[in-house]
N, C-alpha and C positions, 0 to 999 in steps of 0.2 A: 085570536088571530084573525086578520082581515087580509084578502084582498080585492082588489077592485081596478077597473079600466079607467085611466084618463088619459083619451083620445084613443091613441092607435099601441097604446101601451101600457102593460099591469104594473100595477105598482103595491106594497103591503105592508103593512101597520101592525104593531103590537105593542103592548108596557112591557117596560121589564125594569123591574125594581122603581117604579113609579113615575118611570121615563118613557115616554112614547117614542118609537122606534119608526120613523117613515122613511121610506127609501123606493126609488124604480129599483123593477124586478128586469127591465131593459129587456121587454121581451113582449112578443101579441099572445104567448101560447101562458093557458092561465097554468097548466100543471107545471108547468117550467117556474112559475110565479110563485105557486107555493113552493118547490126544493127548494128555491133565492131566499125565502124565508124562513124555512125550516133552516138553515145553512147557515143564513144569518145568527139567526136567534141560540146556535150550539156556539159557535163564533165568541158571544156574548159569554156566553155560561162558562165559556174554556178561559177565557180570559178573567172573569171576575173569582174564580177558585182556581187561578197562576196554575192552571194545567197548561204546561208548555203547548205547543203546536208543532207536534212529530213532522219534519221535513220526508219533504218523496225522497225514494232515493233516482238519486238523477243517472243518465245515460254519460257512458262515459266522456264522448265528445264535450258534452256538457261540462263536466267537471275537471276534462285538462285545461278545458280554454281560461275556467275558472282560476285556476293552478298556475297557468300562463301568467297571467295578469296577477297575479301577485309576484310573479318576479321580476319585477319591471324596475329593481335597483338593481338586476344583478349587470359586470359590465358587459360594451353590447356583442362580442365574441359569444360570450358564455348564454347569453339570450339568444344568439342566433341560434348557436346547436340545440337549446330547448326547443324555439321557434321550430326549427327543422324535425324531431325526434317526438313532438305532439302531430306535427302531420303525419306524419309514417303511421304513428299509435291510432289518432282517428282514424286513420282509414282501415287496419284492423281490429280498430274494436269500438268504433265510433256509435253505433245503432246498439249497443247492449248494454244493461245495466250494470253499473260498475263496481255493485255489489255481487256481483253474478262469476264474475273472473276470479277463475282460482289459480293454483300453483302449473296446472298441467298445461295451464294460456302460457306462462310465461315462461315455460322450457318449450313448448311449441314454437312461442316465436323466436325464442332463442336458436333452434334449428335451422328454423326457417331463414333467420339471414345469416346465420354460417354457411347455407346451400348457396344463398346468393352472393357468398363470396366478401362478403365483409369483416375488415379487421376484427378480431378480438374485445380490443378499445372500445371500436365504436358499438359494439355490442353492446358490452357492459353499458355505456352513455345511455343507450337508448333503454336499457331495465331498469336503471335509476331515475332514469324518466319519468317510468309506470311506476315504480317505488314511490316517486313522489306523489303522482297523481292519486293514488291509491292510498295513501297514509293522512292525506289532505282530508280524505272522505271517514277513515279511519277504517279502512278495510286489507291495510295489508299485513297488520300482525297476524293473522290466518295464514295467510300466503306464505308470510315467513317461517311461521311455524312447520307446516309442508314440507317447505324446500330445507328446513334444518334437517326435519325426521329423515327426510330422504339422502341428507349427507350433499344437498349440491351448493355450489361455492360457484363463486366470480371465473370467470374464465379466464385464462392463464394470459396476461398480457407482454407483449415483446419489448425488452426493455434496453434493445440494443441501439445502437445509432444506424440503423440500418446497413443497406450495403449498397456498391456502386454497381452500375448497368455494366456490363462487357462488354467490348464492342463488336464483337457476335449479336449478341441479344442487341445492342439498340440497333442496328442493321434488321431484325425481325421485326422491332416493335416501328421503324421506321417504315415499313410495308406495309405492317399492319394499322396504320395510323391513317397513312396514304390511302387505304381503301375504306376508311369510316365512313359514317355517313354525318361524322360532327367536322365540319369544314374546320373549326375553328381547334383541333385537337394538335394538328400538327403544329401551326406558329407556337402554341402554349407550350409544346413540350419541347422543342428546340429552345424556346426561352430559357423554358426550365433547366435545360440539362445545360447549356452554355451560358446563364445569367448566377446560376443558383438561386432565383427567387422563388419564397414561398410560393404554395399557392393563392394563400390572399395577397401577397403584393404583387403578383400578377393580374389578379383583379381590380385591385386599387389602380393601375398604371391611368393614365390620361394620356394626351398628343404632346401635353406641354410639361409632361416628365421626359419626354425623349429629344435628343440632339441629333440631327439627323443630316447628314449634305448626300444630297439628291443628284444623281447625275442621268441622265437621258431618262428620265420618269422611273427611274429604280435606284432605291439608299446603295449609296456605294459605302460608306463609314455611319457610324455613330456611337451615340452612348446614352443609357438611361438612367435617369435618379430617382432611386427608390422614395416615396412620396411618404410611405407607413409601414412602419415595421412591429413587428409582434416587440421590438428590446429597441431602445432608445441607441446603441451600437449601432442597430441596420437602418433605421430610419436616414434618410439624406444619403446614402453610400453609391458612388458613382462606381457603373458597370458598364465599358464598354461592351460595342454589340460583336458578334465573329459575322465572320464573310458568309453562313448560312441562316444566321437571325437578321441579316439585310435584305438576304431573299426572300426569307418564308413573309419578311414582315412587311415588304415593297407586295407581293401578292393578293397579302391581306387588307393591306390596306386599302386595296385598287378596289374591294367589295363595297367599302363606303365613302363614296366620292363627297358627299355633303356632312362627312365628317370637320370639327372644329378643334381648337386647340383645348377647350376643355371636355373634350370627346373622351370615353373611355378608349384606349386601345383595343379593351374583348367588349364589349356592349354587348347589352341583354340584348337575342334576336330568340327567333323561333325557326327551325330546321322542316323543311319540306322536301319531300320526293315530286320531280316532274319528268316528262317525257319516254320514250318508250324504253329509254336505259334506265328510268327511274334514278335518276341521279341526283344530289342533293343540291340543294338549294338554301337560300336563308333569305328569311322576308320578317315583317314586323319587329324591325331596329327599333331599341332603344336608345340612343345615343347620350342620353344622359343616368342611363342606372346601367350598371357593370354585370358582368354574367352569371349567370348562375352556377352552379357544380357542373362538374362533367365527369364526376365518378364514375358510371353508369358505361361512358362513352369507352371512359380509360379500362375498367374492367376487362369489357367487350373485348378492345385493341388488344391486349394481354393474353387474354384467351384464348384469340388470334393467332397471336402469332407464337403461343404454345411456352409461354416464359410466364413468372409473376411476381411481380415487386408492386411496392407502393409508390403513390406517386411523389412522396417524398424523398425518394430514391433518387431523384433525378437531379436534389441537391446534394448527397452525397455524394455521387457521382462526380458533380463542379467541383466540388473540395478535393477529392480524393484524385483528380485528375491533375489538378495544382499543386496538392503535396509529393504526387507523385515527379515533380519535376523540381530538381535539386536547387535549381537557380531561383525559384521563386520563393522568397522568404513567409516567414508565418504573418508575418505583420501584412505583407501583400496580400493573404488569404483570409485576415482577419477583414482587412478595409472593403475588398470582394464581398467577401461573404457576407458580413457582420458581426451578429454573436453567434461564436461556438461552444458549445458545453463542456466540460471537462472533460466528460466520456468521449467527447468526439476528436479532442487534441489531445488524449492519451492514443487514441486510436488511429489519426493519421502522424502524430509523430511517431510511429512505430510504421507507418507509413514513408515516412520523410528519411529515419533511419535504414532504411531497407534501399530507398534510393539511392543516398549517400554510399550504401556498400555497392551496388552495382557500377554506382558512379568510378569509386578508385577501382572493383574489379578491374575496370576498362583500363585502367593507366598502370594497372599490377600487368597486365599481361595476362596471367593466367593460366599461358602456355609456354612457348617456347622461349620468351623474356623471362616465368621465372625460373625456367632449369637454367639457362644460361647465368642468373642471378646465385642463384646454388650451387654451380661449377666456380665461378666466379670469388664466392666467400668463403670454400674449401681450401682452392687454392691459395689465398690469401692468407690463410692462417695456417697453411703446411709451410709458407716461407718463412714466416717469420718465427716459426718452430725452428727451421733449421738455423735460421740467425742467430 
């Protein structure tokens, strides 16, 4: 074994199997120069007797992002929520080896966001996350094995069509909403509860999905067309706007005056506190990429105002306020809505039936029309007895 300096750098030489081996050791320090060579020359020896080359094992960041990018067929919905649910992951367990994490990590974090108040669902979403990222490396048959011994299972998820806001509670949540410090919570959820739109196609929305006639600088009518829908039903389905989705949305609008017609309606901004009310603010618009979640925001609002639904609630709600009213047909609430699930029109036609009987209650009487109706067919049939 040799090494030796040429110019301001070692470099070192060996045979190996009758092969001379020259290489920089990319370095001025000569001990550094011999390990580059000792390193090399094992290198050699592992490879010509097919002794694999044991992999580190990598930090977990490392290996979701890994994991990330091997899902990059799946469609882009289902990449988002990975996208989203590897950042969460990195950030608790980003800096630790991902051999390291056992079953006790992932009932922790499993607490952890039932504390902070997250569905069920997306629980589960986010352990099968780390399920994936962790089976990639091959280190979660362990973990599973754990959580068998210990008898723990997926957390029970809600498999109802949810339920409609009251108009008690959206009266709280509308207070509550009012005093956020996300400007943009209010127009979304007056959208929501009077449009029935998801919440991706409320983020989807543009300037030039809405119909709008403008009178003294404020929408006196309109209507919006759904641009993308989760089911080819909702996609293209026209929803006029009510007399307070012209207000909230003439207000909002007034935030972005160099808004265009392929402008998002919610565009990605960022929320700032100024002055000595510390009042909120929105600065660095994005005008051409749509906004981000506002779980966090809606959470909060909820918490607020001492109620708690999800914010898909807000579409049940639209439905359940339209089957609630006898005159509007299902087909009306289909073209509205979109697509509804079976479970959801077994559920407002039981809905729709409940109206229908209030409805002739009204025209039954109830009261004094139908005693009068029962004096009336008594008497009727004691004449014609005597007849």
């Amino acid at each position: 074994m040799s090494v030796y300096k040429r110019g301001q750098t070692y470099w070192y030489k060996f045979l190996f199997q009758g092969q001379l081996i020259r290489d920089s050791a990319k370095t001025n320090s000569k001990t550094v120069a011999r390990e580059a060579e000792r390193a090399r020359r094992r290198e050699l020896e592992l490879a010509v007797n097919r002794i694999p080359k044991r992999d580190r094992t990598p930090l977990f960041g490392i290996a979701a992002r890994e994991w990330l990018a091997s899902k990059n067929t799946l469609a882009p919905k289902s990449l988002e929520r990975f996208q989203h649910h590897v950042a969460t992951l990195t950030v608790e367990f980003g800096q630790r080896l991902i051999c390291d994490l056992t079953a006790d990590d992932v009932l922790r974090l499993r607490s952890k966001r039932i504390s902070e108040g997250l569905a069920p669902r997306t629980v589960n979403y986010e352990i099968a996350a780390l399920r994936g990222i962790l089976k990639s490396k091959g280190f979660w048959g362990g973990v599973l094995d754990e959580l068998e011994r210990r008898g723990i299972k997926k957390l029970p998820e809600r498999h109802d069509v949810g339920r409609a806001i009251s108009a008690e509670d959206e009266q709280k949540l509308l207070a509550a909403i009012a005093a956020s410090r996300s400007p943009a919570l209010l127009p979304l959820f007056i959208l929501a509860i009077d449009t029935g739109l998801r919440a991706s196609e409320l983020r989807s929305l543009t300037r030039s999905d809405l119909s709008l006639v403008w009178e003294k600088g404020t929408i006196h009518q309109g209507a919006l067309t759904v641009p993308k829908s989760k089911t080819d039903a909702g996609t293209g389905r026209l929803v006029p706007l009510t007399s307070r989705a012209c207000a909230v949305l003439s207000l909002w609008f007034s935030r972005f005056p160099n808004a265009e017609e392929c402008s998002y309606v919610f565009p990605r901004h960022r929320v700032g506190l100024g002055g000595d009310a510390r009042k909120p603010y929105i600065w660095d618009v994005s005008l051409d990429q749509p906004i981000g979640e506002w779980k966090k925001a809606w959470r909060l609002a909820f918490g607020e105002a001492g109620v708690r639904y999800r914010w898909h609630d807000c579409r049940h709600s639209f439905i359940s306020r339209l089957a609630e009213n006898p005159h509007v047909s299902e087909e009306t609430i289909k073209s509205l809505a979109g697509h509804v699930s079976k479970r959801m029109l077994e559920r407002y036609s039981h809905i729709r039936t409940q109206a229908k009987r209030d409805a002739i209650a009204v025209l039954d009487g109830r009261n004094s029309d139908l005693a009068w109706a029962h004096d009336w067919a008594q008497s009727t049939a004691s004449q014609k007895t005597r007849s």
